[in-house]
PARO-758278 format. One line per 3 residues: number of its first residue (from 0); their letters; for each residue y, z, x negated of N, C-alpha, C, O. Coordinates in pm, whole numbers, padded with zeros to 5 digits. Example, Ala and Ser with C-alpha at 12.3 -4.5 7.8 and 13.67 -1.06 7.14 Angstrom:
2
0	as	-00569/00780/-01319/-00450/00780/-01230/-00330/00780/-01320/-00332/00846/-01424  -00225/00708/-01285/-00106/00714/-01367/00003/00787/-01290/00114/00804/-01341 $
//
This chain:
279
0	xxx	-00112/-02162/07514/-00172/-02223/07395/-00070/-02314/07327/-00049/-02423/07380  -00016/-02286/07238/00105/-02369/07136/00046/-02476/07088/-00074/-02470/07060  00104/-02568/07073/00033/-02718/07088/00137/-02737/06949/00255/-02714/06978 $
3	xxx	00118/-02767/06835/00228/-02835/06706/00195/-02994/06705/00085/-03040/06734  00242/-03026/06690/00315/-03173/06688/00363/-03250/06524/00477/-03258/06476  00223/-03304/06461/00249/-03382/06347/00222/-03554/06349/00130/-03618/06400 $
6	xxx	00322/-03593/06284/00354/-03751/06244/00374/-03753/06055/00348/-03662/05976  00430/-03896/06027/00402/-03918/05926/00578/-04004/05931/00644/-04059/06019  00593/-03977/05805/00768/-04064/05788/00802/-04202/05872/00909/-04228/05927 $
9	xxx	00687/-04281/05867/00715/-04410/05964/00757/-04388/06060/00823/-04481/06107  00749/-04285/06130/00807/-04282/06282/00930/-04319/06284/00962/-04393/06378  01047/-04277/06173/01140/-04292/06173/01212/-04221/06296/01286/-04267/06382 $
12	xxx	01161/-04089/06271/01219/-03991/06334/01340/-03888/06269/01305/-03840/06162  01472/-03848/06315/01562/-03805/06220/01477/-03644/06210/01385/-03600/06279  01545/-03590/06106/01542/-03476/06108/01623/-03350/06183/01621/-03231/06153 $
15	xxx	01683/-03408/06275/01732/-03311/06386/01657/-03339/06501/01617/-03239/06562  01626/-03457/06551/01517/-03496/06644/01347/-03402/06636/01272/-03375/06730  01332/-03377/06513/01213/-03333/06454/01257/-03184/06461/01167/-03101/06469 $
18	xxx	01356/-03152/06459/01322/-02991/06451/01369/-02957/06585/01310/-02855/06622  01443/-02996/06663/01449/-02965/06850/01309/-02983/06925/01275/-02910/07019  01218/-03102/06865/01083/-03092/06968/01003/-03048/06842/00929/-03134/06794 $
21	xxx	01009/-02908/06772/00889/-02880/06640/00801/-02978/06604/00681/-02954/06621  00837/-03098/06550/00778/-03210/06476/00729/-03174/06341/00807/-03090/06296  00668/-03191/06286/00649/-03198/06176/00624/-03348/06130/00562/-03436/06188 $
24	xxx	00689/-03352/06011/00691/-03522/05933/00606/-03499/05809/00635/-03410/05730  00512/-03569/05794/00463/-03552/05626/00500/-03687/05567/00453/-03792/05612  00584/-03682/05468/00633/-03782/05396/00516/-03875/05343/00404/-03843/05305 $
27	xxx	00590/-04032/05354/00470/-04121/05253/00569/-04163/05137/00691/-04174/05129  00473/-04180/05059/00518/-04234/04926/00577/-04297/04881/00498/-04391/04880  00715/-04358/04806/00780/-04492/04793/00796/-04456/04628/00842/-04350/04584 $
30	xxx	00752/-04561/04555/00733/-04607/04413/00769/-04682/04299/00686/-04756/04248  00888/-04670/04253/00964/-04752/04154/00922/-04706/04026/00946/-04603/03964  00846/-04818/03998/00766/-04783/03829/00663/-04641/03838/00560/-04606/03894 $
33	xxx	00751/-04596/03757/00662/-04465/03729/00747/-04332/03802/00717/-04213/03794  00862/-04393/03876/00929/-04262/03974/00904/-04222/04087/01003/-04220/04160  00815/-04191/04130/00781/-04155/04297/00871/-04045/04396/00906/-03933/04359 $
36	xxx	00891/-04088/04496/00979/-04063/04575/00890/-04022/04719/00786/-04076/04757  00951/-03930/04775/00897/-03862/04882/00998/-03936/05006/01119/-03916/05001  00939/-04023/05116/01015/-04080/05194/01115/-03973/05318/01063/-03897/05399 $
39	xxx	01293/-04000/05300/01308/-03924/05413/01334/-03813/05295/01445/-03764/05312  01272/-03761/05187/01276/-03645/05135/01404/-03629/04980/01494/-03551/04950  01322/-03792/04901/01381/-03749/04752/01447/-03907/04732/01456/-03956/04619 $
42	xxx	01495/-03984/04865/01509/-04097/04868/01603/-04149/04951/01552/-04197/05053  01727/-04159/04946/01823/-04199/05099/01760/-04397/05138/01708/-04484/05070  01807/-04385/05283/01815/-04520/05343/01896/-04605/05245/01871/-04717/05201 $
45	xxx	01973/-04544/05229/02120/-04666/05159/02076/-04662/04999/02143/-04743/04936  02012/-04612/04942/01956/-04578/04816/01882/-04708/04773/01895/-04797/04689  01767/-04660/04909/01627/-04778/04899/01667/-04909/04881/01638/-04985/04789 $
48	xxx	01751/-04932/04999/01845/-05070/05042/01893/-05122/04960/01879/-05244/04951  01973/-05048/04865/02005/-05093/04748/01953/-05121/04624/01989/-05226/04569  01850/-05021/04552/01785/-05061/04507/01673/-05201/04489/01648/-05271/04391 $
51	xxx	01603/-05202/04676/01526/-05333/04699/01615/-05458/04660/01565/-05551/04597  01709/-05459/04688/01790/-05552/04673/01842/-05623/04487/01849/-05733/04433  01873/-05443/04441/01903/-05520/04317/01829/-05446/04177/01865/-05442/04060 $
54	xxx	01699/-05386/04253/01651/-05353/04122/01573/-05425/04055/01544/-05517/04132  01502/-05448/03923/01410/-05544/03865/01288/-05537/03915/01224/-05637/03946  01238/-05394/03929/01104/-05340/03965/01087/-05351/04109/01165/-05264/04147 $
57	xxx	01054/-05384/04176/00977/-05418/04308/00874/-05259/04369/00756/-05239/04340  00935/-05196/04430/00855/-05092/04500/00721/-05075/04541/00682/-05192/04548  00663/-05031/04561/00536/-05007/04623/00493/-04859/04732/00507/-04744/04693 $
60	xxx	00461/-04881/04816/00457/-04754/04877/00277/-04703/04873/00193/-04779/04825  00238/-04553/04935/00112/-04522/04912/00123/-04397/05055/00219/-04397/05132  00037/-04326/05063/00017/-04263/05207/00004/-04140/05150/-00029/-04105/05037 $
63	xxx	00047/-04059/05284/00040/-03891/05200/-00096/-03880/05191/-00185/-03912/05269  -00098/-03807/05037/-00282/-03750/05044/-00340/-03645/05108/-00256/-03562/05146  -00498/-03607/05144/-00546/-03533/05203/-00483/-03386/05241/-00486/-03316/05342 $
66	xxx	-00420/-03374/05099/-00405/-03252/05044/-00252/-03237/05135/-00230/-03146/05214  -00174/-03327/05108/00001/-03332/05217/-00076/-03288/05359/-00048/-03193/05431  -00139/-03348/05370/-00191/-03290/05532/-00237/-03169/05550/-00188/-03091/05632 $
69	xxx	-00344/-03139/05469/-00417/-02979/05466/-00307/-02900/05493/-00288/-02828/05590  -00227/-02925/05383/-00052/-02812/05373/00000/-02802/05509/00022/-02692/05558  00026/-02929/05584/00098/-02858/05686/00010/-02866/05809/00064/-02885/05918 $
72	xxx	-00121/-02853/05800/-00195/-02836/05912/-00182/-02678/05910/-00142/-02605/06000  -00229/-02642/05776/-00244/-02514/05762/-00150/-02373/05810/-00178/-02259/05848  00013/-02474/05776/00148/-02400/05743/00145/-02430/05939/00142/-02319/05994 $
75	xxx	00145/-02522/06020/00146/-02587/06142/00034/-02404/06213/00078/-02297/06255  -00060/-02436/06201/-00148/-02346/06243/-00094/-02169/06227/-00154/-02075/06281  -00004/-02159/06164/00053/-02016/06131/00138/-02027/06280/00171/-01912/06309 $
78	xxx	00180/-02112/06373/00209/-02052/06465/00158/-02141/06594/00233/-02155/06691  00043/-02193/06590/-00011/-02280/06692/-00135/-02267/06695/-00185/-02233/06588  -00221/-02285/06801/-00348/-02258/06841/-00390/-02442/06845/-00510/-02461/06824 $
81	xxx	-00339/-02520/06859/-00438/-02644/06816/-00263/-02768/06783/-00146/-02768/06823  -00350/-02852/06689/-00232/-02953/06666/-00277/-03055/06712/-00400/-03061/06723  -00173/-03206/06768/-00211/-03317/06732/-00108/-03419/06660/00007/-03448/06690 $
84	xxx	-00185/-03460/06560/-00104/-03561/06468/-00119/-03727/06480/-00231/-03775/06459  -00075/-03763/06493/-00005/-03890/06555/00006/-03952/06428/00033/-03887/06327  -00022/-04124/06428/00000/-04166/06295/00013/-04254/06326/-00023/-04276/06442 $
87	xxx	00094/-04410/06214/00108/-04543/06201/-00060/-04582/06203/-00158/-04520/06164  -00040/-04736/06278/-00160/-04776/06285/-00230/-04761/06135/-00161/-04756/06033  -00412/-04750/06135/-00494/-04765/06041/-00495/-04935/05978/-00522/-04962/05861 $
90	xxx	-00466/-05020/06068/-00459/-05153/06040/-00345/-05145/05909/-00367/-05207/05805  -00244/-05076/05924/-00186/-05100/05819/-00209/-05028/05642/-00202/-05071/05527  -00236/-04916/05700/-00237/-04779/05585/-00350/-04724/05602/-00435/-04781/05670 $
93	xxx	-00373/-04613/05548/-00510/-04553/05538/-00452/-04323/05556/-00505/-04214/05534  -00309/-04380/05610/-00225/-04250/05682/-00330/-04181/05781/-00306/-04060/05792  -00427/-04219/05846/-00482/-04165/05974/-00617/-04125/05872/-00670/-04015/05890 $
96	xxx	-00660/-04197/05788/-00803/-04212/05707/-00750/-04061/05641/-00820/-03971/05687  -00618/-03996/05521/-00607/-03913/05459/-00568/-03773/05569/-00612/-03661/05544  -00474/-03803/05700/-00482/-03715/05791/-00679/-03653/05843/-00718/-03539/05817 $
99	xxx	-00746/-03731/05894/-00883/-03728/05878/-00924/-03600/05758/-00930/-03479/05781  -00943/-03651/05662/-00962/-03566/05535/-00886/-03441/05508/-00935/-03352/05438  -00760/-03431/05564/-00698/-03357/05576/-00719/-03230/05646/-00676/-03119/05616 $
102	xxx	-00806/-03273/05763/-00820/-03208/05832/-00940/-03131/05841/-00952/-03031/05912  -01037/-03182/05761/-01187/-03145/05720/-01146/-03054/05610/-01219/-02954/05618  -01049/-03040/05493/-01005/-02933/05422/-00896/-02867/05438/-00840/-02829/05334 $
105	xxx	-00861/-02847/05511/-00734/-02733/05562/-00820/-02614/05585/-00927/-02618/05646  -00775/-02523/05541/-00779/-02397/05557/-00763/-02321/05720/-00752/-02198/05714  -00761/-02363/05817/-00775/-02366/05947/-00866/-02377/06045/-00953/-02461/06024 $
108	xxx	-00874/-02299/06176/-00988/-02303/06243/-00930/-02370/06344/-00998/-02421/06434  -00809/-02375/06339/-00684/-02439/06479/-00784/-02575/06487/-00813/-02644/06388  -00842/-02605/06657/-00829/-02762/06681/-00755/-02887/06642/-00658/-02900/06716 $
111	xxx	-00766/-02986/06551/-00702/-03102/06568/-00734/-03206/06602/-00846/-03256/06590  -00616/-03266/06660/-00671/-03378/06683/-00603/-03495/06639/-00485/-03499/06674  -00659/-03628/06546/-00639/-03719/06520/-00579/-03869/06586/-00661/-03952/06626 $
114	xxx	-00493/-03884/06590/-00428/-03999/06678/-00397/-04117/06599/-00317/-04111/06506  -00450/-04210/06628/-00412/-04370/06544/-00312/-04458/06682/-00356/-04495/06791  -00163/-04472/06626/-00085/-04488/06729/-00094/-04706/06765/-00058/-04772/06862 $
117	xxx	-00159/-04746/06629/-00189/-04880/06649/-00053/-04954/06617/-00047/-05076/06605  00070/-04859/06603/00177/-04919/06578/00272/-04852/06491/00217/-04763/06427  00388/-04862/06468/00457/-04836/06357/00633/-04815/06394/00685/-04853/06499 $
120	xxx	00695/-04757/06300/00830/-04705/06328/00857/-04701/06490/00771/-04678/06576  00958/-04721/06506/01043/-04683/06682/00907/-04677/06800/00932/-04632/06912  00784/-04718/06771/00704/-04747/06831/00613/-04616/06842/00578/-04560/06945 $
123	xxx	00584/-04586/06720/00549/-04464/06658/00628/-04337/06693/00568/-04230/06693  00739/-04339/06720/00805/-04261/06750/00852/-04209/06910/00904/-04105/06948  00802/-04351/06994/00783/-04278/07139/00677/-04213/07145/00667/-04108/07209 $
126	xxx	00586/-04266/07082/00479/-04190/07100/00436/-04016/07123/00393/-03941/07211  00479/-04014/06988/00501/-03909/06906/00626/-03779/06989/00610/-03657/06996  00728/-03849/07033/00842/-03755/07125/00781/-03729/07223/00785/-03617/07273 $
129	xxx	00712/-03830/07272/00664/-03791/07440/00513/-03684/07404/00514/-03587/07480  00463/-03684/07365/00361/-03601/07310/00386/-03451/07276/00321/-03351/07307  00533/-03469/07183/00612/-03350/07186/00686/-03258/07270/00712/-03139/07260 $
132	xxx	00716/-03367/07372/00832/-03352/07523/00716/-03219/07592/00734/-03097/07591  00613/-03288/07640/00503/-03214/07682/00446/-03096/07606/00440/-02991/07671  00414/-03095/07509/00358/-02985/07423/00463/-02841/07442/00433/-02722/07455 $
135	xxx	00578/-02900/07438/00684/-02775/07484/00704/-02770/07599/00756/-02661/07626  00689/-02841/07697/00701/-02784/07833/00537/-02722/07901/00539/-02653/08002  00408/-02755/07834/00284/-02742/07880/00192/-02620/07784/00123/-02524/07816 $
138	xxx	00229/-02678/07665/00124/-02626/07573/00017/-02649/07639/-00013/-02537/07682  -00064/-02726/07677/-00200/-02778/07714/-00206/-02904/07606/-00159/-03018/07599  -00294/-02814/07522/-00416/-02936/07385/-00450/-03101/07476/-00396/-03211/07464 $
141	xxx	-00548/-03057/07554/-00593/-03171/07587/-00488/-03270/07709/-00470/-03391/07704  -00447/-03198/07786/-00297/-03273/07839/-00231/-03323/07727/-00223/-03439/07768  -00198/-03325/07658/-00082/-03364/07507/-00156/-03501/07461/-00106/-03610/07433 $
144	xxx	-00277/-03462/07464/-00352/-03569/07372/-00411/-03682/07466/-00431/-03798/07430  -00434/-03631/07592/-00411/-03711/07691/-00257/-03827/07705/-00259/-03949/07720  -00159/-03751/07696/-00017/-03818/07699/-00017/-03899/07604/00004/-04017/07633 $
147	xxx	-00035/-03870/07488/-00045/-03951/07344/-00127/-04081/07389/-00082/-04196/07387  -00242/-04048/07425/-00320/-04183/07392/-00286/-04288/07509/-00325/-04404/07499  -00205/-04240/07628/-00206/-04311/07768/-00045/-04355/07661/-00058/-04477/07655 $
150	xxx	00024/-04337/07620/00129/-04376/07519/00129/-04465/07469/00219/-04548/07479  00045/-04474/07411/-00078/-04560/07296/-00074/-04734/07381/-00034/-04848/07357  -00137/-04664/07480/-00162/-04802/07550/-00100/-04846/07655/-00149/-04904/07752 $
153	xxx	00065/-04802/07622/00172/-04850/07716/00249/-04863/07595/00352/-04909/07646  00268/-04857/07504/00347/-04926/07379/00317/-05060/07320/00210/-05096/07272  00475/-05159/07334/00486/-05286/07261/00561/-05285/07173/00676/-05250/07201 $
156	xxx	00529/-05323/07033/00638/-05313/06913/00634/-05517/06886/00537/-05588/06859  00770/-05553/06907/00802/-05680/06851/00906/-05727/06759/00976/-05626/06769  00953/-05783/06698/01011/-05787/06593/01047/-05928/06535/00978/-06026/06565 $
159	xxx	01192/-05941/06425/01223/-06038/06377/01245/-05963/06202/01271/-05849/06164  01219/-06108/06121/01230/-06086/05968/01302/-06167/05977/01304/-06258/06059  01393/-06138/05863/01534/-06225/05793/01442/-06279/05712/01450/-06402/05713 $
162	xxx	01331/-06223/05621/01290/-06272/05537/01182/-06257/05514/01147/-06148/05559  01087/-06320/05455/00913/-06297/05470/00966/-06233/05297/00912/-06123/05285  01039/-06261/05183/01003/-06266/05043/00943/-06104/05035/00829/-06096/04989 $
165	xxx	01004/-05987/05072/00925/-05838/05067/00761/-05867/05088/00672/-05843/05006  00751/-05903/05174/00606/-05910/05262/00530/-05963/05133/00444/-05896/05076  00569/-06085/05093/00508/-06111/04975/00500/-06046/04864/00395/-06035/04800 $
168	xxx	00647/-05979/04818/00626/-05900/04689/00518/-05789/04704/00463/-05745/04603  00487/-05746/04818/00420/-05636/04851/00245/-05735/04892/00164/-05660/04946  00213/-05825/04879/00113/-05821/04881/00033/-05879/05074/-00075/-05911/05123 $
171	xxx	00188/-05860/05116/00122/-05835/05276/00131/-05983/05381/00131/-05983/05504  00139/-06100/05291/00172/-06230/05310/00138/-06334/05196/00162/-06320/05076  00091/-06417/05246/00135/-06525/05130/00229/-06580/05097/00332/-06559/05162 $
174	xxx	00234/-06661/04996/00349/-06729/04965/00375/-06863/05038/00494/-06889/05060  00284/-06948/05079/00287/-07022/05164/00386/-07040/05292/00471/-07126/05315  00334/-06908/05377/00391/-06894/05474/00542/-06889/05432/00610/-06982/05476 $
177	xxx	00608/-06792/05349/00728/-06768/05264/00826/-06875/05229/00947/-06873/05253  00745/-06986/05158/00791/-07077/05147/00847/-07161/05225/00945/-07232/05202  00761/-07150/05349/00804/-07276/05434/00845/-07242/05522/00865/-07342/05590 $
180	xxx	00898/-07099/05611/01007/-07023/05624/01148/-07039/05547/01246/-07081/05608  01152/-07011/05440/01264/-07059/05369/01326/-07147/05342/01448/-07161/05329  01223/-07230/05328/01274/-07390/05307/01340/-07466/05499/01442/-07535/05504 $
183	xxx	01283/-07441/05592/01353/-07468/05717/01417/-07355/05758/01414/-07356/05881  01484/-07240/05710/01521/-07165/05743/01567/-07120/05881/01672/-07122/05945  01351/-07051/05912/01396/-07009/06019/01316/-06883/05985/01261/-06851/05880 $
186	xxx	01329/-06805/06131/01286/-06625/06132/01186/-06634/06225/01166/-06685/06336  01113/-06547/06116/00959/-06517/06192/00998/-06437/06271/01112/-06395/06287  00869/-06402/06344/00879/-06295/06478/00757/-06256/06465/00667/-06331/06429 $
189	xxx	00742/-06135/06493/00595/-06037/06507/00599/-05928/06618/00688/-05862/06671  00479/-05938/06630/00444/-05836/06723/00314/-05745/06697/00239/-05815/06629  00257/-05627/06718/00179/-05551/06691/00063/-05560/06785/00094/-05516/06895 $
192	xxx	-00057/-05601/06777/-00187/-05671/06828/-00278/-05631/06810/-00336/-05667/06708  -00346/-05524/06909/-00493/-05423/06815/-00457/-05385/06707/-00545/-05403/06623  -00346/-05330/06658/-00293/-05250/06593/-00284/-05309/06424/-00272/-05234/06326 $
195	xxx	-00292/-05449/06419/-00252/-05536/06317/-00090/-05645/06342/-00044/-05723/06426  -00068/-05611/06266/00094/-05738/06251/00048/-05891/06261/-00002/-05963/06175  00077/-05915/06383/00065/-06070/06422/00183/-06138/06426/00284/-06079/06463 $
198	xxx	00187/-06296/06382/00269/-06356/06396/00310/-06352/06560/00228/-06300/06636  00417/-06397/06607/00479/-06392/06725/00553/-06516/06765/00599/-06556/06872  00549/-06567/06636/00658/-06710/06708/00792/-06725/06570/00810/-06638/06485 $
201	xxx	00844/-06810/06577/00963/-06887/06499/01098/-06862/06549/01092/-06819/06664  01208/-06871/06509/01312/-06874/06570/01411/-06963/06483/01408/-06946/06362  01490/-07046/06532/01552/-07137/06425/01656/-07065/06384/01699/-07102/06274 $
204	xxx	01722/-06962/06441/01810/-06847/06382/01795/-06711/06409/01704/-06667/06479  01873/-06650/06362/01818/-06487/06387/01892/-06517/06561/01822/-06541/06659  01978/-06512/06563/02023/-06520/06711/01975/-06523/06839/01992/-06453/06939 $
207	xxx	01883/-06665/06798/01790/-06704/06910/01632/-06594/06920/01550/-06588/07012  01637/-06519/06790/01525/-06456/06797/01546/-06309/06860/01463/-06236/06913  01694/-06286/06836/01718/-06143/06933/01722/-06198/07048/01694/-06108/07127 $
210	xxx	01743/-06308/07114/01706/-06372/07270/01558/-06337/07279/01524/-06240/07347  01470/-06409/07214/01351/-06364/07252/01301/-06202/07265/01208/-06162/07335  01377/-06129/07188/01325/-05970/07198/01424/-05957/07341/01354/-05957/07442 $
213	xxx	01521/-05950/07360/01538/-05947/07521/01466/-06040/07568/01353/-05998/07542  01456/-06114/07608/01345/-06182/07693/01239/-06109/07723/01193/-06113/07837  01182/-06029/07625/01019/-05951/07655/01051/-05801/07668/00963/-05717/07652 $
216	xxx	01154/-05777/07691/01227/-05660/07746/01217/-05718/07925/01156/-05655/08011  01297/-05857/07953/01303/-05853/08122/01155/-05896/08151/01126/-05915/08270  01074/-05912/08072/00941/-05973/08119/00860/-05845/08140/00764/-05835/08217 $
219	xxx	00909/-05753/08068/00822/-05605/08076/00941/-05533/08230/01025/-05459/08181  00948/-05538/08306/01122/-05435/08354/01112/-05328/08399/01216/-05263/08411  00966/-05261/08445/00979/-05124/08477/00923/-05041/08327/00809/-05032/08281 $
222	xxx	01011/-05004/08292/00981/-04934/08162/01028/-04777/08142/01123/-04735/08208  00954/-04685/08043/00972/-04544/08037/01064/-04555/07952/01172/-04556/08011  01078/-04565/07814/01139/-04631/07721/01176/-04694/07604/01106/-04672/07506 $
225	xxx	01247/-04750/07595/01296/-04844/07492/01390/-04818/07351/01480/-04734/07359  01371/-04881/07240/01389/-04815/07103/01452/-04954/07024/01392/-05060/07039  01555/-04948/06952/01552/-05038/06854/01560/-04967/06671/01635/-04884/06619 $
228	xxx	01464/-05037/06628/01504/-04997/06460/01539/-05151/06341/01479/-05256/06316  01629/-05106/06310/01682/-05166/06159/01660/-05162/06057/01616/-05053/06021  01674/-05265/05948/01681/-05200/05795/01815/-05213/05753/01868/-05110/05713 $
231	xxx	01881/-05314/05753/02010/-05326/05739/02125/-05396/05850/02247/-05404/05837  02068/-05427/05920/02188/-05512/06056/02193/-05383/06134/02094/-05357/06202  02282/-05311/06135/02319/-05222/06183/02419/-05307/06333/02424/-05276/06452 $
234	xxx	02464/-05382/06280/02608/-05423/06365/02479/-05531/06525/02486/-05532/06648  02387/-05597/06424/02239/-05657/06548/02250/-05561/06622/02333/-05554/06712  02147/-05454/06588/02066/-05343/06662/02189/-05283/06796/02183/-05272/06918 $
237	xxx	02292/-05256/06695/02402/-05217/06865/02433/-05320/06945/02473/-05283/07056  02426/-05481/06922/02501/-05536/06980/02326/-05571/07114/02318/-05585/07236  02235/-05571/07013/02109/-05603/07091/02093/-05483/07228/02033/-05500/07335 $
240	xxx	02167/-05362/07182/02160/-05218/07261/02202/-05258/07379/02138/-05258/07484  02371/-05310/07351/02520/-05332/07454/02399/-05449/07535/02418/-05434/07655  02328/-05516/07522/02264/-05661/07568/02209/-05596/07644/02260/-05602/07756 $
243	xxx	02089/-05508/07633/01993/-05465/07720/02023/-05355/07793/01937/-05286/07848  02103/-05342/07797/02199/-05198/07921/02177/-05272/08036/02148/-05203/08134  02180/-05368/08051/02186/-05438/08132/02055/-05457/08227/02067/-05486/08346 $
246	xxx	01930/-05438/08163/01796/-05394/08179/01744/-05256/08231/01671/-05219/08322  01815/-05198/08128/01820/-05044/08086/01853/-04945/08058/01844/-04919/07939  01908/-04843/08147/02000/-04768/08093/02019/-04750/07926/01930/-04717/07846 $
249	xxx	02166/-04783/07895/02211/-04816/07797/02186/-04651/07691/02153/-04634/07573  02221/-04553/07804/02250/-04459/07689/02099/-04371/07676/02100/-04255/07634  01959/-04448/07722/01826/-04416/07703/01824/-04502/07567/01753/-04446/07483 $
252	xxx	01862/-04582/07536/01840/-04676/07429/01840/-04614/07281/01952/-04595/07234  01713/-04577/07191/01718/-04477/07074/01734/-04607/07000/01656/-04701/07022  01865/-04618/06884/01889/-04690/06767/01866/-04587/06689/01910/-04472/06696 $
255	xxx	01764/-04660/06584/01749/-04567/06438/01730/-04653/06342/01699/-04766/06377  01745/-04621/06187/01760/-04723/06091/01644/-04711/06026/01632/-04608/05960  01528/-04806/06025/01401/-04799/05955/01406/-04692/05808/01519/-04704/05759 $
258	xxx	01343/-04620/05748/01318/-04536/05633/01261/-04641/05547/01215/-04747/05590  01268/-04599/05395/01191/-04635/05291/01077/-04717/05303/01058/-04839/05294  01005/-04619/05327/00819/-04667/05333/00805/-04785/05451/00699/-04844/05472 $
261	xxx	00902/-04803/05508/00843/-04986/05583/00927/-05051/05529/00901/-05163/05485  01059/-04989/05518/01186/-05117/05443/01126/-05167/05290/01169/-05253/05213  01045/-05103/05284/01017/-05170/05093/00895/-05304/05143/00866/-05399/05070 $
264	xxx	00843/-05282/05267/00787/-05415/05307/00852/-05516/05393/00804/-05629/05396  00976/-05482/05478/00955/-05581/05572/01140/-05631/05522/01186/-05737/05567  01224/-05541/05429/01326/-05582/05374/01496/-05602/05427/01522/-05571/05543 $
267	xxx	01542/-05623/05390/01711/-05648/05433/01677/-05743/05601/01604/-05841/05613  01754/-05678/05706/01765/-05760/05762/01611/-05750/05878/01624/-05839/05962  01546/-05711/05891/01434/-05665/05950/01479/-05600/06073/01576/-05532/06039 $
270	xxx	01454/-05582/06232/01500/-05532/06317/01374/-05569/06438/01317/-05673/06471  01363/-05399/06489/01226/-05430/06548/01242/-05360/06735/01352/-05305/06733  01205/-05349/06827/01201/-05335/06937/01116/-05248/06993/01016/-05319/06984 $
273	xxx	01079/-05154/07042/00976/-05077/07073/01000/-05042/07246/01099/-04978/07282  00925/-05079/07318/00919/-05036/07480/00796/-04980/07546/00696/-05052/07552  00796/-04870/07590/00655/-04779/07657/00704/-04857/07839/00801/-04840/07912 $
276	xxx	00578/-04943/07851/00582/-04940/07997/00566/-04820/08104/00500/-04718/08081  00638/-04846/08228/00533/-04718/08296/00387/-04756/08308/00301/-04829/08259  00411/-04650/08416/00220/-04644/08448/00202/-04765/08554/00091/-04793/08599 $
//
């Protein structure tokens, strides 16, 4: 029984990663004025980056519609007997709400099944591999979806912002908080909590705040594995890698550079942590 394997661009999964375990990605939306952009698709990393940075217009992102899903449930089902699709938490987007709908109009009799991963990028993306890992070595539906959700609830996503100001342009913060971040210039920290973005704590520099993401790396230590993603500190994310070898085998360690559709919220400088405990 062929088991297909769908996610949504947040995973921040590459596209060679995605076509060795038959992934399928359905792009989300990223929005400058009146130009819409298919994430991952009609939009580079270094594009976005640049733009956020120095365009006038302020981005907005939106979730693939019913209809993006129907398509590749449908196109998915031309060589699989049931799918499961895996998604960024509902706390954030309404990605799992249009997958849902998606799935009530697809043209398909194939089983699916709906997964709300409660979390987002590198986090999203163990998920999602290990779900895949299995589907090709098992093809067992309900084993897969079994793996997924026991996934689910061995995944911690934590995190540091350079800057709250995105969060705000986007709606997903106040200004308050923003302000008075900036003005003592220090870096928030978050972590993912019943599948909403919680504060996590302060850091008086970014420095001390990649201490704390190792720190809850040796506080977790038997682990399946571990992920870092970026938006722009490329030179962090490796040096945070070389740090936790030390924890963890170094060359298990997946660095990937956040996509569009979260960098237009969380901005320059954003760098997040993802670890699946064992059992």
């Amino acid at each position: 029984m062929v088991v297909k394997i769908v996610t949504d661009s947040t995973a921040d999964i590459s596209p060679e990663v995605a076509r060795d375990l038959g992934i399928s990605i359905v792009p989300v939306y990223v929005r400058f004025g009146d130009k819409v952009y298919r994430d991952g698709v009609d939009i580079s990393k270094d594009e976005l980056y640049d733009r956020l940075v120095n365009s006038p217009v302020h981005p907005a992102t939106s979730q693939p519609s019913p209809q993006d899903f129907a398509r590749v449930y449908t196109d998915c089902a031309q060589d699989a007997e049931s799918i499961v699709s895996i998604h960024l938490t509902g706390k954030l987007s309404g990605t799992c709400n249009s997958a849902l709908q998606g799935k009530e109009i697809s043209n398909t009799k194939c089983p699916i099944e709906i997964i709300d991963s409660r979390v987002t990028t590198v986090g999203l993306a163990i998920i999602v591999m290990a779900a895949a890992k299995l589907a090709r070595a098992k093809n067992d539906f309900l084993a897969v979806i079994d793996e997924a959700r026991e996934a689910v609830s061995q995944i911690r996503v934590m995190g540091i912002f350079d800057t709250l100001k995105y969060l705000v342009l986007g709606g997903r913060v106040g200004k308050a908080p923003a302000a008075v971040t900036s003005v003592l210039q220090i870096k928030p920290l978050f972590a993912f909590k019943n599948g909403e973005l919680a504060r996590a704590g302060m850091a008086r520099t970014y420095a001390s705040g990649l201490d704390k993401l190792y720190e809850l790396v040796q506080k977790n230590a038997a682990l399946q594995d571990l992920a870092i993603a970026y938006t722009t500190g490329r030179e962090h994310a490796h040096q945070l890698k070389i740090r936790l070898g030390a924890l963890f085998p170094v060359e298990k360690i997946n660095v990937t550079q956040i996509g569009p559709a979260l960098g237009v919220h969380g901005g320059p400088g954003l760098l997040a942590l993802a670890l699946r405990r064992k059992k």
